[in-house]
C-alpha positions as CSV (number, residue, x, y, z in Angstrom):
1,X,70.7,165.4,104.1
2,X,72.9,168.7,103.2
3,X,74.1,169.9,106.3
4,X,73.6,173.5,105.6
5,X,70.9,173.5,103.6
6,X,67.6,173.9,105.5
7,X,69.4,174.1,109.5
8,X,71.4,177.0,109.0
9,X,72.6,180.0,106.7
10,X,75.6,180.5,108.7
11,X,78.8,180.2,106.8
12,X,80.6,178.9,109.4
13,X,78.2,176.2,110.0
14,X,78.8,175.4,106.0
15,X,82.7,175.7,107.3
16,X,81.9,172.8,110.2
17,X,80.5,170.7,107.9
18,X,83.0,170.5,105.8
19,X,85.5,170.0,107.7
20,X,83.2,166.8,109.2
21,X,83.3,165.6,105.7
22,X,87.3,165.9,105.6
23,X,87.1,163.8,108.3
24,X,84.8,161.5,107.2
25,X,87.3,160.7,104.2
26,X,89.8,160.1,106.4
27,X,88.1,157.1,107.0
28,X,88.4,155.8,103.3
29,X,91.5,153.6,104.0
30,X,89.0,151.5,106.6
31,X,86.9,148.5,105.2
32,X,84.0,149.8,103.5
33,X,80.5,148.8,105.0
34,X,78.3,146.7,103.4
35,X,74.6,147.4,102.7
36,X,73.5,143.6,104.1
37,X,70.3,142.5,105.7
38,X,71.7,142.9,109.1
39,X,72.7,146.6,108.2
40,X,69.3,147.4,107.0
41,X,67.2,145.8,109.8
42,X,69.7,147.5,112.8
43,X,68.4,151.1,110.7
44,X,64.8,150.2,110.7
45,X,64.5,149.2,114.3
46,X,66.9,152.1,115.2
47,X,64.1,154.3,113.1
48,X,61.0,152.7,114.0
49,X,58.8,152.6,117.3
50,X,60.1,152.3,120.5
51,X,59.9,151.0,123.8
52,X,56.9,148.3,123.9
53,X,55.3,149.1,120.4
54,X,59.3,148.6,119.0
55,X,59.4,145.3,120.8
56,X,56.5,144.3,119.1
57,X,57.4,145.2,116.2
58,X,60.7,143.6,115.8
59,X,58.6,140.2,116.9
60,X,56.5,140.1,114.4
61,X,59.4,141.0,111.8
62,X,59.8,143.8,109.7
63,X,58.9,143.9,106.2
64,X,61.0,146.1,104.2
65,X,58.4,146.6,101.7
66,X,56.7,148.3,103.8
67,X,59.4,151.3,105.3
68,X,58.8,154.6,104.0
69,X,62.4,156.7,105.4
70,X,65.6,155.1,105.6
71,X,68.9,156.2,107.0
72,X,71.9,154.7,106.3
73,X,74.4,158.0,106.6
74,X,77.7,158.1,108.1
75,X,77.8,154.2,107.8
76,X,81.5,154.3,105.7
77,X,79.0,152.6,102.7
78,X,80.7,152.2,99.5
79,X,78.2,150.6,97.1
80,X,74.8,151.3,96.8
81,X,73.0,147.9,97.3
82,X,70.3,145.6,98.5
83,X,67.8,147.9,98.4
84,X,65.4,146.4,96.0
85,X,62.6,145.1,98.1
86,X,62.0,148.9,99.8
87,X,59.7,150.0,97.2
88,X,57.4,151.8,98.9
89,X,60.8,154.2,100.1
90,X,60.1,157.7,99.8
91,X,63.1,159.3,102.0
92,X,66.3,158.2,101.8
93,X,70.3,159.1,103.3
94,X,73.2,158.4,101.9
95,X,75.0,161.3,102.8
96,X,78.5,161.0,104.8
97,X,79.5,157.9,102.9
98,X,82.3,157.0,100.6
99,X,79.8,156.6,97.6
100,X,81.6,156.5,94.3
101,X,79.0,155.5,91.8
102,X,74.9,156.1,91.6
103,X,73.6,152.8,91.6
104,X,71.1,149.7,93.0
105,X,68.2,152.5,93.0
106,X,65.9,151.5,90.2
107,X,63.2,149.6,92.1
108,X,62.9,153.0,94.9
109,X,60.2,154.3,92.7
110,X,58.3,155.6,94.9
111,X,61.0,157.8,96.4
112,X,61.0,161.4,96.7
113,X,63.9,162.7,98.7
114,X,67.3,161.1,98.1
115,X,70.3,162.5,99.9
116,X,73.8,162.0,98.3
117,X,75.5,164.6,99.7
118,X,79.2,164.3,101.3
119,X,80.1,161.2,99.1
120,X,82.7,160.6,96.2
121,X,79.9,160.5,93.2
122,X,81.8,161.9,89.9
123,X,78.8,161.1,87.7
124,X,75.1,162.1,87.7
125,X,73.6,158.6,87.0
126,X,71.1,155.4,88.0
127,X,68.1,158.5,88.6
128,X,66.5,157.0,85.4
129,X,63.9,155.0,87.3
130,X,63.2,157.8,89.9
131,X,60.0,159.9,88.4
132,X,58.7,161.2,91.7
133,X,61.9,162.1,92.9
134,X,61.1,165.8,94.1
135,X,64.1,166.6,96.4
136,X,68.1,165.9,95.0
137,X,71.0,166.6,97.0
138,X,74.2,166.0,95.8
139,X,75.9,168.1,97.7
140,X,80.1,167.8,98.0
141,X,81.2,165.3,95.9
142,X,83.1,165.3,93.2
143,X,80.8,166.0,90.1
144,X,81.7,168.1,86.8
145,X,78.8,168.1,84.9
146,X,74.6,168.1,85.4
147,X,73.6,165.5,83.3
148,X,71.1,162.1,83.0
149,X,68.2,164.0,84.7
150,X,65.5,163.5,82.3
151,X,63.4,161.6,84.1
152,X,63.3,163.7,87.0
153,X,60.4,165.2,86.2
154,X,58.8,166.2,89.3
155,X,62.0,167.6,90.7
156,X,61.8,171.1,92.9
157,X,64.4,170.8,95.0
158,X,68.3,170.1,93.3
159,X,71.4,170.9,95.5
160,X,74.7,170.4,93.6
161,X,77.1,172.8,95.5
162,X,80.6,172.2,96.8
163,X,81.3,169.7,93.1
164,X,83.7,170.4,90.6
165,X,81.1,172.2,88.2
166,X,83.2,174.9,85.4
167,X,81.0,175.1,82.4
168,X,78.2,177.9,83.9
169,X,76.3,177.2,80.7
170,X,75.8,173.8,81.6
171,X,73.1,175.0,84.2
172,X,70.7,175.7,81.3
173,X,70.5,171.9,81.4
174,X,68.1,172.6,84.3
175,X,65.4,174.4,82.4
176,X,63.7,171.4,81.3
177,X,62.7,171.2,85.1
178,X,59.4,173.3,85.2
179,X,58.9,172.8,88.9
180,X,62.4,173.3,90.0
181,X,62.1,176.1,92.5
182,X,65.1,176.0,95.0
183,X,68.8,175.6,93.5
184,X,72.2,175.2,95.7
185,X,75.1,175.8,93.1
186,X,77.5,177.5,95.6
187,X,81.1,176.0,96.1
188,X,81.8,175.3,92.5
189,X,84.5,176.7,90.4
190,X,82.0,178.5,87.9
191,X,80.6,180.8,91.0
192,X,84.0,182.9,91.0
193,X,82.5,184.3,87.7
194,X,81.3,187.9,88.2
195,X,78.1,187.2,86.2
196,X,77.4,183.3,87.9
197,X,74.5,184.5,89.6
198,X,73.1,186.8,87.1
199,X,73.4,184.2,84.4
200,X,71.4,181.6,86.5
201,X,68.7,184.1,87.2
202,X,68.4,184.6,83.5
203,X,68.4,181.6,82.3
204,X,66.6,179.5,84.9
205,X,64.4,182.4,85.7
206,X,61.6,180.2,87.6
207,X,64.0,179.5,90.3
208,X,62.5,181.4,93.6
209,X,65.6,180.3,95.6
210,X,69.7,180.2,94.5
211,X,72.0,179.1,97.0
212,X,69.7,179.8,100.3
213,X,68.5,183.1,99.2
214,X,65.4,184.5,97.7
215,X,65.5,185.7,94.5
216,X,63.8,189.4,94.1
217,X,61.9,190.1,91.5
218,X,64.2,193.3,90.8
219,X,67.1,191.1,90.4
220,X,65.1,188.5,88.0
221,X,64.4,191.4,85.8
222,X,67.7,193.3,85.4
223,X,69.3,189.2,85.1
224,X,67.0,189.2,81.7
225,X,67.4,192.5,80.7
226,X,71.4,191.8,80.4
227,X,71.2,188.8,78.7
228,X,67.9,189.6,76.6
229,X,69.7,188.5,73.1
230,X,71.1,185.3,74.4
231,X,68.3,184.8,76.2
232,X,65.6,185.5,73.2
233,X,67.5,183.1,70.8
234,X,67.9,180.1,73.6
235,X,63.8,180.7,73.6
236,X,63.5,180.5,69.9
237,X,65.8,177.2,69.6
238,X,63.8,175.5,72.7
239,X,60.4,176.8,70.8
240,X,61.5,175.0,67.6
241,X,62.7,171.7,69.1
242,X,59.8,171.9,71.1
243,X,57.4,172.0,68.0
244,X,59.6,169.1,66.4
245,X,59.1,166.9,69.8
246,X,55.5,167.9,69.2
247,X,55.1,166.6,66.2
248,X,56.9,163.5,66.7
249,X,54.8,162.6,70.0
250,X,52.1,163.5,67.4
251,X,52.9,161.0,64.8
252,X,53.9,158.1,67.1
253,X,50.6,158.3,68.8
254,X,48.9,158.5,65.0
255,X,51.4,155.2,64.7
256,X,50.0,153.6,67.3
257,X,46.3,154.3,67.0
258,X,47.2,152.8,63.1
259,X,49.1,149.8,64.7
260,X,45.9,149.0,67.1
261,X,43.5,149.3,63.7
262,X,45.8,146.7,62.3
263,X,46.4,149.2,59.0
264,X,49.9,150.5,59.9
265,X,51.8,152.4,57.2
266,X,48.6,151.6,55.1
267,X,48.3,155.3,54.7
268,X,51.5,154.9,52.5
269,X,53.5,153.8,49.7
270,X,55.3,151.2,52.3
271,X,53.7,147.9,51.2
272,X,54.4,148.5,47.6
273,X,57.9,149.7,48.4
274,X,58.0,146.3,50.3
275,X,57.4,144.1,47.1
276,X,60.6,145.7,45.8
277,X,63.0,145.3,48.6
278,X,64.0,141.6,47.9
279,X,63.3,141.8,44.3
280,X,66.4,142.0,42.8
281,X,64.9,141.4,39.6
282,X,62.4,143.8,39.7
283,X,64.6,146.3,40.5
284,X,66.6,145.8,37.3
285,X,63.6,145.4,34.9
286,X,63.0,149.0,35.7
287,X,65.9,150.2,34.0
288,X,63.8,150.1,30.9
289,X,61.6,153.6,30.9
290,X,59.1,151.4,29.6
291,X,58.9,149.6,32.0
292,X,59.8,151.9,34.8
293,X,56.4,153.9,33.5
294,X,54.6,150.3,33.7
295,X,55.7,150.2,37.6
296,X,54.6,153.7,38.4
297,X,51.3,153.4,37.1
298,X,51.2,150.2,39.1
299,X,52.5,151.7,41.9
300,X,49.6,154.3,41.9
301,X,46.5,151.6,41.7
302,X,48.0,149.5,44.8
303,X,48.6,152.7,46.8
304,X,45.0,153.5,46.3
305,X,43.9,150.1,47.4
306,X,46.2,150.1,50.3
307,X,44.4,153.7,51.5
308,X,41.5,152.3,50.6
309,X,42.2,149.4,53.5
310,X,43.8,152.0,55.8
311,X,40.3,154.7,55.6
312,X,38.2,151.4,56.2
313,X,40.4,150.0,59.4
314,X,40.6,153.4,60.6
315,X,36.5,153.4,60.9
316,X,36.5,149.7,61.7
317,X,38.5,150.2,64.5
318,X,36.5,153.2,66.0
319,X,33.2,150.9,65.7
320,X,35.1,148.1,67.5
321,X,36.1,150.4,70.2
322,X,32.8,152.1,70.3
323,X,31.6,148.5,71.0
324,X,34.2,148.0,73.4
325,X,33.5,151.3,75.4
326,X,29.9,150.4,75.8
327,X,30.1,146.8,77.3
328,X,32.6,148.0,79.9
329,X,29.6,151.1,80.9
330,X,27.1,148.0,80.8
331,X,29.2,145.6,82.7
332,X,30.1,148.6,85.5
333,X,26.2,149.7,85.3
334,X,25.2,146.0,86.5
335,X,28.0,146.1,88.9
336,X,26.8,149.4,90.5
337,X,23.2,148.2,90.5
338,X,23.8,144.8,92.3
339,X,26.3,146.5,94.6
340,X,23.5,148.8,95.9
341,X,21.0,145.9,96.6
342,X,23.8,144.0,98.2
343,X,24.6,147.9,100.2
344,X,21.0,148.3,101.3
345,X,20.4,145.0,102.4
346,X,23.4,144.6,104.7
347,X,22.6,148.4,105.8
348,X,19.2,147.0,106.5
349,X,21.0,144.1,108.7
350,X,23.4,146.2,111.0
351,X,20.7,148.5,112.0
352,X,18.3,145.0,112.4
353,X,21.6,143.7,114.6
354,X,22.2,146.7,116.3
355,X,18.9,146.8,118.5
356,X,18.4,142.9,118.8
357,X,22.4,143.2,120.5
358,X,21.2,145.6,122.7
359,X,18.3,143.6,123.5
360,X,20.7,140.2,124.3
361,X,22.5,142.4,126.8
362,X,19.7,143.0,128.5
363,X,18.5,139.3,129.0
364,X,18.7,137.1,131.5
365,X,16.5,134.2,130.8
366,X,18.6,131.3,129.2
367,X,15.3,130.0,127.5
368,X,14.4,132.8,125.9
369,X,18.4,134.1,124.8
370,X,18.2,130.5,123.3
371,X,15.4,131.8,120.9
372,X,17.0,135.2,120.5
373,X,19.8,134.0,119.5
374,X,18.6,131.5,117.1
375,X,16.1,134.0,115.6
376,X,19.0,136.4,114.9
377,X,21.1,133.1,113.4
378,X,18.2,132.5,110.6
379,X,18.2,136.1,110.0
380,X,21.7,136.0,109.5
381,X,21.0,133.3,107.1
382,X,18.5,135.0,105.3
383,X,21.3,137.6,104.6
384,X,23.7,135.3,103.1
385,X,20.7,133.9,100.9
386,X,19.8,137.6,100.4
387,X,23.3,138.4,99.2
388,X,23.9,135.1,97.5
389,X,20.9,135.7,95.2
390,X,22.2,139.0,94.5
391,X,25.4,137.5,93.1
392,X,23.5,134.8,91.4
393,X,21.2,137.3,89.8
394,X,24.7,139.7,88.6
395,X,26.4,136.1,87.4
396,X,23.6,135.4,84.9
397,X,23.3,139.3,84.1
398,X,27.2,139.2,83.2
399,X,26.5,136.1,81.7
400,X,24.4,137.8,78.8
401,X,26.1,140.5,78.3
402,X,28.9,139.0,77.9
403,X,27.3,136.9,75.1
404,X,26.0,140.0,73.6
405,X,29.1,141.3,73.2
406,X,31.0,138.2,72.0
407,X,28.6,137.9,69.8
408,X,28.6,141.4,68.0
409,X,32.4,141.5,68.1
410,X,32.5,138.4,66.4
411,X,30.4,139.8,63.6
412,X,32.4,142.8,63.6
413,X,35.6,141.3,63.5
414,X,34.4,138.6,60.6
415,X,32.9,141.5,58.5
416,X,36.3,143.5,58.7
417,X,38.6,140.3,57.9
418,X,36.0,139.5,54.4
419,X,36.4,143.2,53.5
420,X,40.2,142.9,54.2
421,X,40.6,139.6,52.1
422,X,38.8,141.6,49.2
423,X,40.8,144.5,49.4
424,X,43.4,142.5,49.2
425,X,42.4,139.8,46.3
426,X,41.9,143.3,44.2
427,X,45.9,143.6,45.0
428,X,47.1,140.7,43.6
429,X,44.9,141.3,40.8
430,X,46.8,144.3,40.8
431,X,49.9,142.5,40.4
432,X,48.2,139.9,38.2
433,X,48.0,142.4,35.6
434,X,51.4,144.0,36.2
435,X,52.5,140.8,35.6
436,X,51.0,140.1,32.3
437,X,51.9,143.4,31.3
438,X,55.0,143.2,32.1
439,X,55.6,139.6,30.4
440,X,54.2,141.4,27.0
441,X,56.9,144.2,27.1
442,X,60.1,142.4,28.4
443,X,59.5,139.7,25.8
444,X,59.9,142.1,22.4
445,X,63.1,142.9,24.4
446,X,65.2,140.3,24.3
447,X,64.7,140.4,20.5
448,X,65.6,144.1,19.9
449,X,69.0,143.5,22.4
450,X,69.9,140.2,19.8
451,X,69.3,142.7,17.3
452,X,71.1,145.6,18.7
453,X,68.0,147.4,18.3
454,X,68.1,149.0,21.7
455,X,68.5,152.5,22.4
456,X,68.6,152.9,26.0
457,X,71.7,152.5,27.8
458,X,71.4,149.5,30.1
459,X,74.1,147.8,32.8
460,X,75.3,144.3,32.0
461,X,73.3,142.9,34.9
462,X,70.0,143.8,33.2
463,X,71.2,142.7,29.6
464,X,72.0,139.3,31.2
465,X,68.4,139.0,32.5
466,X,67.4,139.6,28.5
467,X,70.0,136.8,27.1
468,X,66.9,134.8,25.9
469,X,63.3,134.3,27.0
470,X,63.3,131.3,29.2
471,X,65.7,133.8,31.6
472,X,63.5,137.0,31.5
473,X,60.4,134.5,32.1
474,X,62.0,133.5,34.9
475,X,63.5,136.5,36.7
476,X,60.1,138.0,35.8
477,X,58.1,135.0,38.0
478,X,60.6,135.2,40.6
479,X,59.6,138.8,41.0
480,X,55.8,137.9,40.7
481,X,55.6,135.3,42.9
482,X,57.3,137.6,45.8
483,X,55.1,140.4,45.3
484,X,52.4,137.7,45.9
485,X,54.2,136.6,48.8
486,X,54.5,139.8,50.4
487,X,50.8,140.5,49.9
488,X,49.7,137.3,51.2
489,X,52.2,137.5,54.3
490,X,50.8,141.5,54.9
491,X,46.8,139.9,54.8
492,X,47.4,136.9,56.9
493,X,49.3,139.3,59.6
494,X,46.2,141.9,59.5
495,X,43.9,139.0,60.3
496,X,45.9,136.8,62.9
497,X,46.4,140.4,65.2
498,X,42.7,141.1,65.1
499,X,41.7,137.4,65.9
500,X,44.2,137.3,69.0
501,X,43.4,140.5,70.3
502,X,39.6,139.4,70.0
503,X,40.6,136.0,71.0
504,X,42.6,137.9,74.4
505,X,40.2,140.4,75.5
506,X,37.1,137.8,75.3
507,X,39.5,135.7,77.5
508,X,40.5,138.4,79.7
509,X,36.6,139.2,80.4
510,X,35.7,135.3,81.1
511,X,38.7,135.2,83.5
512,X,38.3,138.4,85.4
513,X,35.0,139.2,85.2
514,X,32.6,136.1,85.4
515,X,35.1,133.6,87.3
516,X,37.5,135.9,89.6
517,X,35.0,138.6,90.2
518,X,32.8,135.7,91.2
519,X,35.1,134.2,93.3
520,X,36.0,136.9,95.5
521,X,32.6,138.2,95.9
522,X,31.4,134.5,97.0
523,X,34.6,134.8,99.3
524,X,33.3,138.5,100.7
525,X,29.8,137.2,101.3
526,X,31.2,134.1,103.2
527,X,33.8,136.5,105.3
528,X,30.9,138.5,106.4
529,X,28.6,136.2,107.6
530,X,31.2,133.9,109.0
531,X,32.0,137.7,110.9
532,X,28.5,137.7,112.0
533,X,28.3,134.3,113.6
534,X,31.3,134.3,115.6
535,X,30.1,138.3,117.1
536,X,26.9,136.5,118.4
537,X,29.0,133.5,119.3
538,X,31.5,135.6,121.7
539,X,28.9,138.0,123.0
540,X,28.5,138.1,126.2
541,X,25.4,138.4,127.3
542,X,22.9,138.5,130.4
543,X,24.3,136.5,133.7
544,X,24.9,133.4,130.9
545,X,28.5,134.6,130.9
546,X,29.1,134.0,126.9
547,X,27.8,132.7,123.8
């Protein structure tokens, strides 16, 4: 942890501490620790229980999984490492090391205070993975710059004092942390500024604490007041990038929503622009403004088609997930409703078992514990029919439902791909026509260029096209049967996405919900009344000593 952060606001406490960290880089020149298995089990034993419960502990092993804090300060570590199986690590110390690089943290994601403080770290980096991270001290190292924090969105508590920080604009980095409260700066060569403090307060004005002390509301204001102008136009800049970001987080979830409707970029000229990016030939042929007028009136009809598509999966895809929606409420309804039963009849049991226990305790005739005991054995039975017919009864409920909805997504799904294949046959005859109209002007062509009757100025790549008709005819199939092909290629991908996600989620409900759910809830039944047997069987009971 930073020494003088929290224990003490005594300057000459900040002074001792310092000079331990001198001394601890004295120790540079000595072979650097490694962060091994052994090192990491000697700090969780020397952390965890003690006495009997620690000597238990250390039996039955230690599963690193499972540690929550972990010191490994003033250890003379060098690399960060090894420390990929403590994921459930919310606290950790790294301070008083030799640390030169930020590293090996990217599986701590759970972690929420991480103490770097008194190391060698020149660069702020490796925090990527660290989204809960709430508390940051890298206090004393050698650091020039606040940077690759992004992620860090939950921070509050950032203490970068005592580094090599001289650019005191580079602070306004920190604004994009809206719950940062408590800031140590102090010790870096940007503080010897007259206005440090004033332009922190300003332009970080959340911050309630700056280098241990509370920031007064007097101060905050007259901070603003000086650097109002600055201030204003660093608010107008963040309030435009902001609306950009905005509306880019707006469009890639519009994106999405059209990638999961299967009618991506449908809503657009992009498919036609498609047919064209290969076709050379194409490309040339509109060189003629004939022709070029040909392709835009082309170009209109297919984008009206392709909208036409993108309108249609838009609403497909909300009657789909409408469907969806409601199976899952039906399948959670059934769940609920069989869940009680199962509830009130084991309820029903423990209040039954509580009294006849009693009663056992209180007996003393073997002959007639005999019959106690086996009359509370069939009613333990007549639970686990009780509950077994419960399950049996949810099995064949899920069983229909689950037919229902196959069904009626199947229908769904079949009724969208006919209306896609028909959208899609009134493309190509789309490009059927173009074709044919195409073939009737570029034809006259070639006889007007071996005439020199051409007007329009045209490159020597498109007047080779037009050096007789068997080579126009061709360059004008090529181009025909690729617009085709992309149109074919853009159907068949619409379809094959729509049958595998239908193919994945019917899957996905067979597997989870009919045969693991089933499973484990034959398993729980079992547990319990396997639970139930061995109670009555270890009771002790009367004078009879046991049963």
């Amino acid at each position: 942890m930073e020494r003088n952060r929290f224990y003490s606001k005594d300057p000459s406490k900040a002074a001792k501490m310092s000079a331990v960290n001198s001394m601890s880089r004295m120790y540079d020149n000595l072979e650097p620790t490694v962060i091994d298995e052994d090192l990491l089990r000697s700090a969780v034993e020397e952390q965890g229980p003690k006495e009997e419960a620690g000597k238990i502990a250390k039996a039955e092993g230690i599963d690193f999984g499972d540690v929550r804090s972990l010191r490994l300060d003033f250890k003379n570590v060098l690399t960060i490492d090894n420390l990929w199986e403590f994921t459930a690590l919310t606290k950790l110390q790294l301070d008083n090391n030799i640390i030169e690089k930020i590293e090996g943290l990217d599986s701590l994601v759970n972690l929420i205070w991480l103490d770097l403080s008194f190391n060698n770290i020149e660069v702020i980096e490796g925090l990527g993975h660290l989204t809960k991270l709430e508390d940051l001290t890298l206090y004393s190292n050698r650091i020039s710059k606040i940077e690759n924090m992004d992620n860090l969105v939950n921070l509050q508590v950032f203490s970068i004092g005592n580094n090599i920080l001289k650019d005191l604009e580079n602070v306004i980095y920190l604004r994009k942390f809206k719950k940062l409260k408590t800031l140590t700066l102090k010790g870096n060569p940007f503080c010897e500024e007259d206005t440090y403090k004033q332009y922190v307060i300003a332009f970080l004005s959340d911050i309630g604490f700056l280098d241990y002390k509370l920031v007064h509301q007097q101060a905050r204001e007259a901070a603003i007041e000086k650097y109002m102008i600055p201030r204003e136009e660093m608010l107008h800049n963040e309030k435009q990038a902001n609306a950009i970001v905005e509306e880019d987080n707006k469009r890639k979830i519009e994106v999405e929503l059209h990638k999961i409707a299967y009618v991506e970029n449908m809503d657009s000229d992009s498919l036609f622009e498609s047919l064209y990016t290969e076709d050379a030939e194409g490309k040339k042929l509109a060189e003629f403004p004939a022709i070029s007028e040909l392709i835009e009136s082309f170009r209109e009809k297919f984008v009206a088609v392709c909208y036409q598509i993108f309108e249609y999966g838009i609403k497909e895809h909300d009657k789909r997930q409408a469907e969806v929606n409601q199976f899952w409420e039906c399948i959670e309804e059934a769940k609920n409703e069989n869940k009680l039963l199962g509830m009130k009849a084991i309820d029903e049991f423990m209040v039954m078992k509580k009294k006849v226990l009693q009663e056992l305790t209180q007996i003393s005739d073997q002959r007639l514990l005999e019959q106690q005991v086996s009359d509370y054995n069939k009613v333990i039975a007549e639970l686990w029919d009780k509950l077994m017919g419960y399950e049996l009864q949810l099995v064949d409920q899920l069983e229909e439902v689950v037919k229902d909805f196959e069904r009626n997504l199947q229908d769904m799904v079949s009724m969208f791909i006919e209306s896609i294949m028909a959208f899609m046959s009134t493309a190509r005859d789309l490009e059927n026509s173009h074709h044919e109209k195409l073939s009737e002007i570029a034809l006259p062509i070639v006889d007007k260029l071996a005439k020199n009757e051409m007007d329009d100025e045209i490159s020597e790549d498109v007047r080779m096209l037009f050096v007789d008709k068997d080579t126009i005819i061709n360059a004008i199939s090529t181009s025909h049967d690729y617009h085709l092909l992309k149109i074919d290629n853009k159907e068949e991908d619409m379809m094959t996405r729509l049958n595998n996600w239908m193919k994945g989620l019917l899957e996905k409900i067979h597997d989870e919900e009919e045969i693991q759910r089933n499973r484990l809830r034959v398993v729980e039944i079992n547990h319990l009344i396997d639970h139930l047997r061995d109670e009555i069987d270890n009771l002790e009971v009367g004078n009879a000593g046991g049963y």
